[in-house]
C-alpha positions in Angstrom: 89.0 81.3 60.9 90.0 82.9 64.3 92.8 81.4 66.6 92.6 79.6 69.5 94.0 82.9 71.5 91.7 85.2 69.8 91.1 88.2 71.6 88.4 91.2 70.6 90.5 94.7 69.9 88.1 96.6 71.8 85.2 96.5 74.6 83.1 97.8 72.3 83.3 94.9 69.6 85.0 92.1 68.0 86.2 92.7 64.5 84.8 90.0 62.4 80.9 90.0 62.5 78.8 92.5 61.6 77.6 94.7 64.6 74.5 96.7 65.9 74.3 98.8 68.6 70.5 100.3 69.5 70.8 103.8 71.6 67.7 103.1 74.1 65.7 106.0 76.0 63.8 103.2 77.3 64.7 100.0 79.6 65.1 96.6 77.7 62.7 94.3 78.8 61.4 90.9 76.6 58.4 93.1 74.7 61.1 95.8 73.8 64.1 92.6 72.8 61.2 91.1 70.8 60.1 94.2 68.7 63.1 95.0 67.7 64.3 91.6 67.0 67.5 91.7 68.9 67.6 87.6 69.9 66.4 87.0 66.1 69.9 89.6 65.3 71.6 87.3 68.0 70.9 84.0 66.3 72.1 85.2 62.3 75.8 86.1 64.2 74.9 89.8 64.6 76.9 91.5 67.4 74.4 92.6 69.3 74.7 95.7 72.0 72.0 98.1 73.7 72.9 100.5 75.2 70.5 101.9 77.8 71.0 105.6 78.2 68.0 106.3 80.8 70.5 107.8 83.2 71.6 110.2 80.8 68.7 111.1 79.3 65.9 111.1 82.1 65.1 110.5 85.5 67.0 106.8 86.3 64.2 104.2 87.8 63.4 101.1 87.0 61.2 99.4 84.8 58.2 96.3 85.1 60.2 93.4 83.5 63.5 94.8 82.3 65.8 92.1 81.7 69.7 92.1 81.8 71.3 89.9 79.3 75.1 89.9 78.5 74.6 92.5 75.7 73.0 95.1 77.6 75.5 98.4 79.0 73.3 100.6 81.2 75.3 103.8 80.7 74.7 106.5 83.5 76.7 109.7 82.9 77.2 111.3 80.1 81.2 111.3 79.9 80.8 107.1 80.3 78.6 107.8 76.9 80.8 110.0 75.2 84.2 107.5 76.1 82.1 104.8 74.5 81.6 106.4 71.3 85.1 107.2 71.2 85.6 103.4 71.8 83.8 102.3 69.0 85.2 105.1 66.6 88.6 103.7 67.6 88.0 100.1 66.7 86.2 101.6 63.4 89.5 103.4 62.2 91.8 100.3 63.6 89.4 98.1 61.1 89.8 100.8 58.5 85.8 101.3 58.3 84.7 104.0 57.3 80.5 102.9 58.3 80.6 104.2 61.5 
């Protein structure tokens, strides 16, 4: 059971549910949440992140219907990608897993 002043470790996650993160090419709209089940991952206490790399990857624009819910990071360069990885490899070895 967490304390009252619980505080996550890291940006990337908090350390006591299992997490998910989906590297996107493509913009996150309902059809894209939907097939890939993310609310349905949401509602079983999955940590839940996409992370849109379109900047990075392609030409940025935007897309018919995206959405922008709380677990969405649009990530635009590619040194913001790589000091995210870090982040998450960081909390991993703090948390002394080894499934990252």
């Amino acid at each position: 059971m967490r304390s009252q002043n619980y505080q996550p470790k890291s940006e990337a996650f908090s350390d006591d549910k299992f997490k998910v993160i989906f590297l996107s090419y493509i913009r996150l709209t309902d059809r894209v949440a939907k097939t890939w089940f993310l609310n349905e991952l949401k509602t079983k206490d999955i940590e839940v992140k996409y992370w849109d790399l379109v900047g990075v990857l392609r030409e940025n624009h935007n897309e018919y219907a995206e959405i922008t819910p709380d677990y969405l990071k649009v990530i635009t360069a590619n040194l913001e990608f790589q000091k995210k990885i870090n982040q998450v490899a960081e909390s991993q070895k703090k948390l002394g897993s080894n499934q990252f």
